[in-house]
SELO-500516 format. One record per atom (N, C-alpha, C): residue number from 1; residue in three letters; atom name; x negated, y negated, z. Coordinates in nm, 3 decimals, decimal comma. Atoms other than C-alpha are relative to their C-alpha. Layout:
<pts>
NUM Ala CA X Y Z
...
</pts>
This chain:
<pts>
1 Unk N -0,066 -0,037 -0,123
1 Unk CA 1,592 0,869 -4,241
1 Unk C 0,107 0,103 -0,030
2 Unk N -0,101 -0,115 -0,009
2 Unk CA 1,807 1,188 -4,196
2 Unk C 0,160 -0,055 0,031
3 Unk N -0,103 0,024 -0,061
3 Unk CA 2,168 1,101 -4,168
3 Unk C -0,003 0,091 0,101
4 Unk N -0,019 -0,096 -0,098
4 Unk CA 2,318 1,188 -3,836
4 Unk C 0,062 0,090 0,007
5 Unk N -0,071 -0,168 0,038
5 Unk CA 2,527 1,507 -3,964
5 Unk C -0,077 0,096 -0,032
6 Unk N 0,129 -0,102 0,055
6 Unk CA 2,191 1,673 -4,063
6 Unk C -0,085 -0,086 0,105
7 Unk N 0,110 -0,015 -0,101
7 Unk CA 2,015 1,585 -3,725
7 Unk C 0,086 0,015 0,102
8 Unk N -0,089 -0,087 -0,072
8 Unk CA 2,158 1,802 -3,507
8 Unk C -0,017 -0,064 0,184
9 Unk N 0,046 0,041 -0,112
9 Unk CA 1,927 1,640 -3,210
9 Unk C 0,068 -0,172 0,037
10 Unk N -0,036 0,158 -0,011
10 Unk CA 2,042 1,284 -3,278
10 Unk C 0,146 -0,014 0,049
11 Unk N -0,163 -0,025 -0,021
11 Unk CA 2,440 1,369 -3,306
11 Unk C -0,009 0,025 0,141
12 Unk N 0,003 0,006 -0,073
12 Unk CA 2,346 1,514 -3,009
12 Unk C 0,013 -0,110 0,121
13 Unk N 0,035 0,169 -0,062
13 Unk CA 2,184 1,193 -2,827
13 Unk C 0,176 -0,120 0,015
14 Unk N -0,107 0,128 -0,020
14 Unk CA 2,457 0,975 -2,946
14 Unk C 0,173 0,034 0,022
15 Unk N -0,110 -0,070 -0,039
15 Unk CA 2,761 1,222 -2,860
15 Unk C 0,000 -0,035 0,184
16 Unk N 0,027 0,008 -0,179
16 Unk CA 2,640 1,185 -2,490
16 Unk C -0,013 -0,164 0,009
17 Unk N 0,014 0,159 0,028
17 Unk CA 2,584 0,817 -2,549
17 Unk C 0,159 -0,040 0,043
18 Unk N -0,149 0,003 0,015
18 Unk CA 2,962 0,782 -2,646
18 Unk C 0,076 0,069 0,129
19 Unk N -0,056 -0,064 -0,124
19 Unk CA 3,097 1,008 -2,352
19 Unk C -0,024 -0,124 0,106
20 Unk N 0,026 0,142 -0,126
20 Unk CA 2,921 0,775 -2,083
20 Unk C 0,091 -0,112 -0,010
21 Unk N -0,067 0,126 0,016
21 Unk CA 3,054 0,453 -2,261
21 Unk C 0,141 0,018 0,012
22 Unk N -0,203 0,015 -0,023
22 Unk CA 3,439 0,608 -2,240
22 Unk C -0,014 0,020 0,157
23 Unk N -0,022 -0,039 -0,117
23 Unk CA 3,361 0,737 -1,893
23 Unk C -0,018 -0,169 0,113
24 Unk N 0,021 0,133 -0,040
24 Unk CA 3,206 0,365 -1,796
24 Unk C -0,041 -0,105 -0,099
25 Unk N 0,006 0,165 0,142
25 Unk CA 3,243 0,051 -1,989
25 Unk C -0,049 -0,084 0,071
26 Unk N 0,038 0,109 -0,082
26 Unk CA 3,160 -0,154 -1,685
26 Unk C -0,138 -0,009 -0,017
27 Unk N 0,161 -0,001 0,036
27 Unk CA 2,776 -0,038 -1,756
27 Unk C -0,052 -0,095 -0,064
28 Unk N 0,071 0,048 0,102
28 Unk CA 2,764 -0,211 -2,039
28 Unk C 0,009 -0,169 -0,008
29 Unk N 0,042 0,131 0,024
29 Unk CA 2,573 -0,533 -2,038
29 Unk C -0,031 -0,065 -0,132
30 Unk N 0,105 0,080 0,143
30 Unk CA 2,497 -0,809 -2,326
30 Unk C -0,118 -0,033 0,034
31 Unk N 0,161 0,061 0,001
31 Unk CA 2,144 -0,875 -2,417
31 Unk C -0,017 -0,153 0,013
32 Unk N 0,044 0,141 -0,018
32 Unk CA 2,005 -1,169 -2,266
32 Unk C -0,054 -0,077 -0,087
33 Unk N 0,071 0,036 0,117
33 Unk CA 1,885 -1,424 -2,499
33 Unk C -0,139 -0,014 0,062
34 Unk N 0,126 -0,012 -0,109
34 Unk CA 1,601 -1,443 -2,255
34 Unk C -0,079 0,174 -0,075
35 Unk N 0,021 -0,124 -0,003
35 Unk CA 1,531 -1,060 -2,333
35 Unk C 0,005 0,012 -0,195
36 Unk N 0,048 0,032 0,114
36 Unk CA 1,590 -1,100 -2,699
36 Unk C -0,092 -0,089 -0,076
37 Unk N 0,147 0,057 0,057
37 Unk CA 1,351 -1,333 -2,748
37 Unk C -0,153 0,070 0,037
38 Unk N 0,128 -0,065 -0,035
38 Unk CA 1,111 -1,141 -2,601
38 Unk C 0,023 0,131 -0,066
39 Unk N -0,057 -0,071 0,088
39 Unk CA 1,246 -0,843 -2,806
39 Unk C -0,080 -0,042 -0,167
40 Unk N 0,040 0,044 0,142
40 Unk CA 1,189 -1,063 -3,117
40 Unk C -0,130 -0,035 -0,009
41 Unk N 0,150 0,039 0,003
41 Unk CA 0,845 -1,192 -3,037
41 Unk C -0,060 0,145 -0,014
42 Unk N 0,057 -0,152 0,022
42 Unk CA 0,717 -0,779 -2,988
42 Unk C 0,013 0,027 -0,095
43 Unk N 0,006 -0,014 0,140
43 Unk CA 0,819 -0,727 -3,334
43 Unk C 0,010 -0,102 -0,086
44 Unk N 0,006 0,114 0,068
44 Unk CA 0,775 -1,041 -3,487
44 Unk C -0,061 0,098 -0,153
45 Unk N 0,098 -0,069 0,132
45 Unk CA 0,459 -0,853 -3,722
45 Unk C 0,017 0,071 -0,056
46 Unk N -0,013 -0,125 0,011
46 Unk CA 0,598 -0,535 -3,732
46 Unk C 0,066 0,041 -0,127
47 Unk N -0,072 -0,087 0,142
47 Unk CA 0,657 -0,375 -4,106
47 Unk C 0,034 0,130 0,038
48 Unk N -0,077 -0,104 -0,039
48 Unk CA 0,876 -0,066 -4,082
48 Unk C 0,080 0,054 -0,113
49 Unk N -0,076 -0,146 0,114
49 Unk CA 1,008 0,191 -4,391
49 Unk C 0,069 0,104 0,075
50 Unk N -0,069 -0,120 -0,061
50 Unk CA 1,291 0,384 -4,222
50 Unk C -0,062 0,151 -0,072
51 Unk N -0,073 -0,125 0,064
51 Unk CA 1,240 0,630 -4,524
51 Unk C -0,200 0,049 -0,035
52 Unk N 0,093 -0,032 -0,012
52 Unk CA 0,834 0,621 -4,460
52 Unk C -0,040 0,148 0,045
53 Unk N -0,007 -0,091 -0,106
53 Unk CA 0,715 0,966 -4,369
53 Unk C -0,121 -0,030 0,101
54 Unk N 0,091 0,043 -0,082
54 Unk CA 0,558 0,978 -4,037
54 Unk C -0,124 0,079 0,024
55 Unk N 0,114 -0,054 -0,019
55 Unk CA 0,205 1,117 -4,018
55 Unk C -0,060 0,038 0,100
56 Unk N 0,026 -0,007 -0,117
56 Unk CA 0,045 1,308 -3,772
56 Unk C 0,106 0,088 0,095
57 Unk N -0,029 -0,068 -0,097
57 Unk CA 0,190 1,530 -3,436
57 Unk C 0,119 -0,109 0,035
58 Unk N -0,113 0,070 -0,061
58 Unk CA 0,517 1,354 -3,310
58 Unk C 0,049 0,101 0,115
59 Unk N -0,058 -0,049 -0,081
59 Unk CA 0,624 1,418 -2,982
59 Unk C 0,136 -0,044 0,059
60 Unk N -0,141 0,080 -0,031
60 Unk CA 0,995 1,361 -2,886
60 Unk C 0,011 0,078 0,166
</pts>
């Protein structure tokens, strides 16, 4: 995985992220445990290598 100082798109993302959350804090909800369990069941199986490369056309 690219740190986020060398992904110019991500810093991005989470610069605007951060703005919102100072502009409204009230937005922000906790995760239901209702919603995390169903969270945790979808990736129960799931193996994952951040530092895997990804193969193939990626569209963002």
């Amino acid at each position: 995985m690219k740190p986020v100082e060398n992904d110019p798109d991500l810093a991005e993302i989470l610069a605007s992220l951060d703005a919102e959350i100072d502009l409204h804090p009230e937005k922000l909800k906790p995760l239901s445990s209702d919603l995390k369990a169903r969270l945790d069941d979808l990736v129960y199986d799931v193996e994952f290598d951040p530092d895997q490369e990804i193969l193939g056309d990626v569209d963002w």
